[in-house]
N, C-alpha and C positions, 0 to 999 in steps of 0.2 A: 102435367098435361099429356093424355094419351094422343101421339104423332102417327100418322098413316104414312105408311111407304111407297113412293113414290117412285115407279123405276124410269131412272135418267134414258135418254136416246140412248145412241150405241154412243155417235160422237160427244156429247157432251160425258158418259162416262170414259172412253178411250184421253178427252184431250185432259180432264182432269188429273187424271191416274199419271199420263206421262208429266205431267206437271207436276202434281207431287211428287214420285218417284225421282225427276232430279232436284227438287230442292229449291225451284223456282215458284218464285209469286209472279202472282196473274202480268206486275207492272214489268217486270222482267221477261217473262215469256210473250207479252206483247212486244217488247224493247227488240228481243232477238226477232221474233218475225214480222217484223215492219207493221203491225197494226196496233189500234188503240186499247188504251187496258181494256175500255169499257166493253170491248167487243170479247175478250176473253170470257168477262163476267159473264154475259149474256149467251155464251155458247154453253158455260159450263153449267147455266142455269136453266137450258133449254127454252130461253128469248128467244134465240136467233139460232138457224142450222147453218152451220159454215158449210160451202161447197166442196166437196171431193179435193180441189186442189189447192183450198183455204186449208183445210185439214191436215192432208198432207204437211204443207209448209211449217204448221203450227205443231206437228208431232218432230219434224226435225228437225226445229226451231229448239225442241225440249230433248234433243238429242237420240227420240227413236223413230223407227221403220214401222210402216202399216204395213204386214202383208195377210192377205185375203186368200181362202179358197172356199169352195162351194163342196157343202158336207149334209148328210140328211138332216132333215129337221129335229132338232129334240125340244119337245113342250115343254118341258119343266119350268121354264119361266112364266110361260103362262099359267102352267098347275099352281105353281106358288104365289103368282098376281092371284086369281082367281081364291086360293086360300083365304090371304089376306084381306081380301077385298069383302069374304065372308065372314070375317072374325066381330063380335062384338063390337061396345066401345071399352066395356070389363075387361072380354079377354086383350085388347092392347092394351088396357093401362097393365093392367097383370105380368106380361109381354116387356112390355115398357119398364117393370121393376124388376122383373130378373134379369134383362141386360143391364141395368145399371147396378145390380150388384153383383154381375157378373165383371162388369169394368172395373170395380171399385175393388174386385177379391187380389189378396197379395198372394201368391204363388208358395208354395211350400219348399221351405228350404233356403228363402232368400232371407237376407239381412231384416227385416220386418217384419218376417214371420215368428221370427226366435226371440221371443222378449219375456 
């Protein structure tokens, strides 16, 4: 089944990231910053936008630091939204098969390779 890309908020991609990056699940990273899993789920699924100092909390909660500054625009996100958003439903499944056999490729030189 060819998937469209969906690009996450900033917050739902930032609170994920620091979540995985330490190794916590959502019921864990709600445990440290005092709210409910379900609210985790919903921020990372872009349900619900947590507030600047729900964010915060829940990034140091995961044991990192937001810090911000104001830098000129660069579009590429939108070039590449804008791409995709014109691609076939062919060219995603096509899209859709060389990343998964791009996932699937075993690296040369490793133990799997040499058989």
């Amino acid at each position: 089944m060819t998937q469209k890309y969906v690009v996450p908020s900033v917050s739902a991609g930032l609170l994920q990231l620091a979540r995985l990056k330490s190794g916590l699940s959502q019921a864990k990273l709600a445990e440290k910053a005092g709210v409910a899993p379900t609210m985790i789920s919903a921020y990372e699924r872009d349900l619900r936008q947590p507030t600047m100092p729900t964010l915060l909390r829940l990034l140091h909660a995961a044991g990192f630091d937001l810090r911000m500054h104001l830098t000129p625009l660069d579009s590429h996100d939108q070039v590449l939204a804008e791409l995709e958003e014109a691609r076939t439903d062919d060219e995603r499944h096509e899209r859709d098969q060389q990343l998964k056999a791009w996932r699937q490729a075993v690296p040369l030189g490793s133990p799997a390779s040499v058989e």
